[in-house]
C-alpha positions in Angstrom: 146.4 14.6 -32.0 142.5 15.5 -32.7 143.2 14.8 -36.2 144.4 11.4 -34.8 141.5 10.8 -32.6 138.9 12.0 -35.6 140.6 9.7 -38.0 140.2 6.8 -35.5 136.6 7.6 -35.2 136.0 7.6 -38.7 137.5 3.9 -38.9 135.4 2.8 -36.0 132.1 4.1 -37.5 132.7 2.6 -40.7 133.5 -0.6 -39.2 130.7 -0.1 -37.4 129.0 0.2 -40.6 130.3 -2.4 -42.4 129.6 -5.0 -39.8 125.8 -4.1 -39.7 125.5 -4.9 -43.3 127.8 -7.6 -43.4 127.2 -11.1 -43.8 125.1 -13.1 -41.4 126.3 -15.8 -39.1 125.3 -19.6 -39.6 123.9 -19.0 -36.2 121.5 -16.1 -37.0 120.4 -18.3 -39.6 120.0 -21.0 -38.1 117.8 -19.6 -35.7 115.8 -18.1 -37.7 114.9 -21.6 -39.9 114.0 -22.7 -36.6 111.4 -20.0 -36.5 110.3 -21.0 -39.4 110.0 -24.3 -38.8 107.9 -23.9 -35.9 105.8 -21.5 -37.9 105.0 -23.6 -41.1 101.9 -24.1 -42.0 101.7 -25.6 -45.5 104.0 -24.7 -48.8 104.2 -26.0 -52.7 107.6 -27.0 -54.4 108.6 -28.3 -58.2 112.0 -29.5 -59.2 113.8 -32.1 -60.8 115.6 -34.9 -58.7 118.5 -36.3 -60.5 119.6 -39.6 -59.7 123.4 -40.6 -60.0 123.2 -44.0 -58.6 123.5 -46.1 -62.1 125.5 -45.9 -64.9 123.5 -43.2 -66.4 122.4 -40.6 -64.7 118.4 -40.8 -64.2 115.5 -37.8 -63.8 112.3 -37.0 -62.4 110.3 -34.5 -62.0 109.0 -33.6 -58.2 106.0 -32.5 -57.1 105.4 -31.7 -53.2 102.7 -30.3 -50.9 102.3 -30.2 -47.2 99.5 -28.9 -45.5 99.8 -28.7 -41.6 100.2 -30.7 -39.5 100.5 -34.0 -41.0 99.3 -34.0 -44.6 101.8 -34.8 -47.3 101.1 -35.0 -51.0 104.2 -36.4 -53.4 104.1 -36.9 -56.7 107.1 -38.5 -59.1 107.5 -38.5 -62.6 109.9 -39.8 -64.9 109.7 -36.9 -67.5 110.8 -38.9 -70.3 108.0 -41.9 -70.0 105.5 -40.2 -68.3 105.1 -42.5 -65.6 104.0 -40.9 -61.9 103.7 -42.4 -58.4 101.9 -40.4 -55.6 102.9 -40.7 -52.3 99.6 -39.5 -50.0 99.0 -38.6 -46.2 96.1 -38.0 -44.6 94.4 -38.7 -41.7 94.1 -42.2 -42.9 97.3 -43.2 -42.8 100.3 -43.1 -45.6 99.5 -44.4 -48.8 101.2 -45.3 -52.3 99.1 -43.9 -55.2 99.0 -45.6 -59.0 95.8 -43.9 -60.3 95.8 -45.8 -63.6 94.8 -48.7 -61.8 93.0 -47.3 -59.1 94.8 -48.7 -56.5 96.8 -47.9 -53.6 99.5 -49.2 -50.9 98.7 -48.3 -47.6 102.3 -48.2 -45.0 103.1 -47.3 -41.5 101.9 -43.8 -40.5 104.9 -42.5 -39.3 106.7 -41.8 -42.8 107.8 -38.9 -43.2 109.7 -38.6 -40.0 111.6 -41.3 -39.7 112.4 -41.5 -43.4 114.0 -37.8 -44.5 113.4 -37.3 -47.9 115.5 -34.9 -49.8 112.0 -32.8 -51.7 110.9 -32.1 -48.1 111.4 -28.8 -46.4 111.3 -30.0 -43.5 114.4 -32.7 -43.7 116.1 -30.2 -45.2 115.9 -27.8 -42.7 116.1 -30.4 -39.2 119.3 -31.7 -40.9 120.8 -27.9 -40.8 119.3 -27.3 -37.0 120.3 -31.3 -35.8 124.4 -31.4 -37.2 126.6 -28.6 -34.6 129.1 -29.4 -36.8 127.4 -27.8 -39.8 129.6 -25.7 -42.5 128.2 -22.4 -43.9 128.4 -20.6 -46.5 127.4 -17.7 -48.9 126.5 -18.1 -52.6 125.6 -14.6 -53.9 122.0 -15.0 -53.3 121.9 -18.3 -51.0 123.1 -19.3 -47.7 124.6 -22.7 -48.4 124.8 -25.8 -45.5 127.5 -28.5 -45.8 125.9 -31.0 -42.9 125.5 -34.2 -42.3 122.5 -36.6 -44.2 120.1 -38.9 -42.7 118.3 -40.7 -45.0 117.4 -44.6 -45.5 120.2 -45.5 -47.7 123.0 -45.4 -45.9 125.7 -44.8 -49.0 124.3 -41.1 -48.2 126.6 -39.1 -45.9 126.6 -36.1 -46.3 124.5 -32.7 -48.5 124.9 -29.3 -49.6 121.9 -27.2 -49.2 121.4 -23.8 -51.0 118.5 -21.6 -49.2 117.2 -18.1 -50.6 118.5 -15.6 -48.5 115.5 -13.6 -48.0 112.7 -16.6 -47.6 114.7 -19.5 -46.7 112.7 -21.3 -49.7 115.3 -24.5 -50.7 117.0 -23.9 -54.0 119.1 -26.6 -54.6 120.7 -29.9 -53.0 123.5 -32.2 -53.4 123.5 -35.6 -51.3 127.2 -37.0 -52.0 128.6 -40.2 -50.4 131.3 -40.8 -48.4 133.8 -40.0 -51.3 132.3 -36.2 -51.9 130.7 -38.3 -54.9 127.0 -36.7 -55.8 124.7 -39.1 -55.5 121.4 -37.1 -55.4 120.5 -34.0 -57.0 117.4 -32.0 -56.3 116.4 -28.4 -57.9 113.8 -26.2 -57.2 112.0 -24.5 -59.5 109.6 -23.1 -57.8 108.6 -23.0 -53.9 106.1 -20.8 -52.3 104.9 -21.0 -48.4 101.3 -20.3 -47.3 99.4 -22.0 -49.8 95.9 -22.7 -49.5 95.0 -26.2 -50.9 91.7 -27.5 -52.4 89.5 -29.3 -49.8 90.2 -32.6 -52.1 94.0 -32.0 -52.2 94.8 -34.9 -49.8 92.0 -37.2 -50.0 92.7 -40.6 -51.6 89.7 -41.3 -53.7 90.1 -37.8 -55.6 93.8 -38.3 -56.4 92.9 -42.5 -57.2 90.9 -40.5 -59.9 93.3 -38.7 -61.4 94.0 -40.6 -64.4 90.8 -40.9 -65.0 90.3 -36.7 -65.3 91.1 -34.8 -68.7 94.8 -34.0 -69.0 94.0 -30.2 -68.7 90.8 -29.9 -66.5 88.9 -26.4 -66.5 89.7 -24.0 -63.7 85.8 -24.4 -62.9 86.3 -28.2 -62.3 86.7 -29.7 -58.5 90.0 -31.7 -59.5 92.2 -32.7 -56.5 95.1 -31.2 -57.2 94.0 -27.2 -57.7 96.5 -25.2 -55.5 94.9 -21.7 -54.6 96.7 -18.7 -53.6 96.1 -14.7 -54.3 99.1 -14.0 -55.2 99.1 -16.7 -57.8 96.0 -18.3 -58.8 95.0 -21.5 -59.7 97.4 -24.0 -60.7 96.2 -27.5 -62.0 98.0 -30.6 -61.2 99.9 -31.4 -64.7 100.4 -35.1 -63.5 98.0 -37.3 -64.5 99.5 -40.6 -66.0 100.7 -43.3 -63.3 101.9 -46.4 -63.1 100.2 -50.1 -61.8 100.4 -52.0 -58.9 99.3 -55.1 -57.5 97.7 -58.1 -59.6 95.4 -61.0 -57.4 96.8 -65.3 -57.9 100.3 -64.8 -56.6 101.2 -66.3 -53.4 104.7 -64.7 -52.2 104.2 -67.5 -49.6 104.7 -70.8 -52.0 106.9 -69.2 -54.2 109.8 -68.8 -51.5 109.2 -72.7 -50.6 109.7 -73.6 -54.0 106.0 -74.0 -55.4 105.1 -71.8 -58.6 102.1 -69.5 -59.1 99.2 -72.1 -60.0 100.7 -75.0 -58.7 98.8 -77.0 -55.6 102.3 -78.2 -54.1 103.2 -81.3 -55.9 103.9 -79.5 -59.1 100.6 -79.5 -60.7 100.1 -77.0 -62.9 103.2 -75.9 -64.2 106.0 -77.4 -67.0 108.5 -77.1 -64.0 109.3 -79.5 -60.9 108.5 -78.1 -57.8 112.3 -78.5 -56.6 112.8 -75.3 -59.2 115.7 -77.1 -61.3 115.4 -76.3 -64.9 117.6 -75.8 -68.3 120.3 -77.9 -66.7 121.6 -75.4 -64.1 123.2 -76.8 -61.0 122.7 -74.1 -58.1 123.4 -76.4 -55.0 126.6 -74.5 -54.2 127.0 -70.8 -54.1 128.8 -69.2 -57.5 131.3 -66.9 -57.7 129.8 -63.2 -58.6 131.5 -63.9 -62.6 129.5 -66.7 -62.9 126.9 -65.2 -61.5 127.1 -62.4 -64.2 127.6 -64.7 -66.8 124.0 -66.2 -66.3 122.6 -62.8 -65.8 124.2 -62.0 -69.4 122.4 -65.4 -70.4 118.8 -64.6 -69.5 117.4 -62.4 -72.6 117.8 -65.6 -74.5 116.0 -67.8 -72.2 113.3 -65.7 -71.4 110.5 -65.8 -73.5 107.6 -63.3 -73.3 104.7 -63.2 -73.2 102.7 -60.7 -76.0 103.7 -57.4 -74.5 105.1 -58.5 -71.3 108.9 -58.1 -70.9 110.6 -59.8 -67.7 113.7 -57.6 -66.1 116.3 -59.3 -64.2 118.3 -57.8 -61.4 121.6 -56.0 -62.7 122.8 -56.5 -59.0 123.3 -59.9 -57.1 124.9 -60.8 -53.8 127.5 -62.3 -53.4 127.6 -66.0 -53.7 123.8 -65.8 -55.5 123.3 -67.3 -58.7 120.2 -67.3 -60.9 118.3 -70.7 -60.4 115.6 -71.0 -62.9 112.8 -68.9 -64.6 109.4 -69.9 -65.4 106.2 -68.3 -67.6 102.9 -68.2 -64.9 99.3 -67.2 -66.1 97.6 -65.8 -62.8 93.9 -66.6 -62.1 92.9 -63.0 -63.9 94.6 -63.9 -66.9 97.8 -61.9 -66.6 101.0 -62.9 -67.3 104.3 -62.9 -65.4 107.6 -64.2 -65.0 108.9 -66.1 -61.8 113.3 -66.1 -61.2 114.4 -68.3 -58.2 117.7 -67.5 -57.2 120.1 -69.3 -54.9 123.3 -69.4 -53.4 124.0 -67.3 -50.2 120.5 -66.4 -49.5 117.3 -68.2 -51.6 114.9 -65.4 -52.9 112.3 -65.4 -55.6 111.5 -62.5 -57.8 108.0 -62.1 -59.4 107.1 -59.9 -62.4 104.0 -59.4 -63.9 101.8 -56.9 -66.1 99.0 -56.9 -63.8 94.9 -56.1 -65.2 93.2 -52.8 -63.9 91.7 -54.1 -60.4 90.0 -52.1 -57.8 91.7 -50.3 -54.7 93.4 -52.2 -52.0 94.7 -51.4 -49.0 97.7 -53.4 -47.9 99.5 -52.9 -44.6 103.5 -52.5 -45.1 106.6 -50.8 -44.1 107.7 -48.1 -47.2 111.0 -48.3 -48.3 112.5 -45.5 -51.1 113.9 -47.2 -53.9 114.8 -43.7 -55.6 112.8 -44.4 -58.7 110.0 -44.8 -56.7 108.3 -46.7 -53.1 108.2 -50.0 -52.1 106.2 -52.2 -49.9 107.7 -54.4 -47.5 105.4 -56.6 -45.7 105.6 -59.9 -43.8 107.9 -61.0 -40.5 110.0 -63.8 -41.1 109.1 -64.4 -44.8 109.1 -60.5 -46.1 108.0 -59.3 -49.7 108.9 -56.2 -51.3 106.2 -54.9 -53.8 106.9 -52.0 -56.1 105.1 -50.9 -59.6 107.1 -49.4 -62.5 106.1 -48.2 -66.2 103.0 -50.9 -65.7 104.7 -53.7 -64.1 104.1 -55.1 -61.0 107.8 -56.9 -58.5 107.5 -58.8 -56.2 110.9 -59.7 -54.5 110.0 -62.3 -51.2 112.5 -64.5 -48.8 113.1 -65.8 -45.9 116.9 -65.0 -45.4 117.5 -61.6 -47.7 118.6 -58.5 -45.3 116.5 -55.2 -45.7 119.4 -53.4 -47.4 120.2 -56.7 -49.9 116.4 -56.4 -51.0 116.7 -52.4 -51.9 119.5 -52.9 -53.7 118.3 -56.1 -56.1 115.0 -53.6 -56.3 116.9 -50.3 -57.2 118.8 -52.5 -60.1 115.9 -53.7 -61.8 114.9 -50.4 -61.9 117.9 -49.4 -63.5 117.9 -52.1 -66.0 114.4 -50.8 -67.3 115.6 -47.5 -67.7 118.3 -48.3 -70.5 
């Protein structure tokens, strides 16, 4: 009988044991990311975002810093072109960054929270706290979330997320669509908390500079971009090509009621009739989407550009949208650009140019995340989307084109200039 009891005993410790350095429970966890939430105060992350949304798959390399309690510094590159966008806050507002041309987009000052991104800690970690229904798991070294996503584009339902297990630092993430397909990659290589920015870290003008700054500045040098901390020292911001933005003589207005860049509104100015017919296409009745491909295939031949200009056309079209005509434009500062009208179920324009170096700007607009890189959308009834890319300048404006119609024909001419 005692040997009975003393055998029992010895089970019970060793459970006892075991279950005191067993694994943790998704609740202990997630309590504690709330802890560290609340007690943030500014971190540094690299990575690489993959992007799976095109026929190939597409990367860029991520840059992030936040400095409490509002003050968020993003910077994207495509690795292979050496192309980066900033995306700045500060306390004067939320801006979009092209150093090369010393110039910036200024949006609504409420990004990031109502626009998760999936290089922020701190979407991350609210989508863990915010889903009840949250899956977890352990991955030798990481805790790993299954939850729901919230992000703009709404093809996004649900992510992985792969946390350290002793400093919660992200690791990796998967956003997959409704059909478990991965979408959206992002992996960290490198994270730290508690990181002590230069004074100039956030501040527009120094990071409008940028470009203009030696590739490899000297430690000694004021840069924006030099991240302090003890433990690690000085790191220099390795980012320091961009891309362009916004070029003066282009009035998203007239182009949506049919006038052209130049023209005074009886078709002055221009080889082409103000009622936008040209080439013999007839595009008073909505096409089919074949025949709508069929002129997309169609439109390196007709294009012709000018010196070192190259026009992209949408991949992507609405239903029931055709391609109307396309016309050459010289704007009032000599640059060159390309003007598509397209018709059919909804009437939109799409302007492209290779805008001049021009001083900064600050335009008022609601940001939009086109993957590759931001967007402006501006105007009520007649909207515009702006976005710059590897030196060019879109301008994508109607009267009639839902928000989510207007990402997508952005996000494909993206993809068409990455082939």
């Amino acid at each position: 009988m005692r040997r009975m009891m003393r055998a029992a005993a010895v089970v019970l410790c060793v459970t006892l044991v075991l279950a005191g350095c067993g694994s943790r429970s998704a609740e202990s966890v997630v309590k504690d990311l709330n802890g560290v939430l609340d007690g943030l105060k500014s971190y540094q992350g690299k990575g690489t975002m993959t992007l799976h949304t095109g026929q190939t798959p597409l990367q860029y390399q991520v840059e992030v810093w936040y400095k409490k309690p509002s003050y968020y510094r993003v910077a994207l590159t495509n690795a292979a072109k050496d192309i980066t966008q900033i995306v700045l806050r500060n306390d004067e507002g939320v801006f979009v960054l092209t150093p090369k041309l010393k110039k910036s987009f200024r949006f609504q000052s409420d990004w990031p929270q109502n626009q998760g991104q999936v290089y922020l800690y701190q979407t991350l970690v609210q989508s863990i706290l915010l889903d009840n229904s949250r899956q977890f798991a352990i991955d030798k070294d990481s805790y790993v979330f299954d939850v729901m996503a919230n992000y703009q584009n709404g093809s996004l339902a649900r992510q992985k997320i792969w946390l350290d297990q002793k400093t919660y630092a992200p690791q990796r993430v998967e956003v997959s669509d409704a059909n478990a397909n991965v979408l959206v990659e992002m992996t960290f290589d490198q994270f730290r908390f508690d990181v002590a920015f230069d004074e100039k870290a956030f501040d527009m003008n120094a990071n409008l500079d940028t470009a203009q700054q030696p590739e490899q500045p000297d430690e000694s040098t004021d840069a924006p971009g030099r991240v302090e901390d003890d433990a690690h020292g000085v790191h220099g911001d390795q980012d320091r090509s961009a891309t362009d933005d916004a070029a003066p003589g282009y009035n998203p207005d007239e182009a949506a009621e049919g006038a052209l860049p130049g023209e005074d509104g009886d078709g002055a100015g221009t080889d082409v009739p103000a009622t936008g017919e040209s080439d013999g296409l007839e595009t008073d009745e909505p096409v089919t989407d074949e025949a709508a491909g069929d002129q997309a295939d169609e439109t390196a031949d007709r294009v012709a550009p000018a010196d070192d200009f190259v026009p992209m056309e949408p991949s992507y079209y609405p239903e029931g949208v055709a391609l109307k005509d396309i016309t050459d434009v010289t704007l009032a500062d000599g640059s060159k650009g390309v003007l598509m009208r397209f018709t059919g179920t909804y009437n939109y324009t799409l302007f492209q140019t290779k805008p001049k170096d021009i001083d900064a700007a600050l335009v008022p607009g609601v940001m939009l995340d086109l993957g590759h890189t931001w967007g402006l959308l501006a105007g009520d009834v007649l909207q515009t989307l702006t976005w710059t890319y590897q030196g060019y300048e879109y301008r994508l404006t109607s009267a009639e084109l839902p928000e989510d119609e207007m990402v997508k024909i952005a996000r494909s001419v993206l993809e068409e200039m990455e082939k």
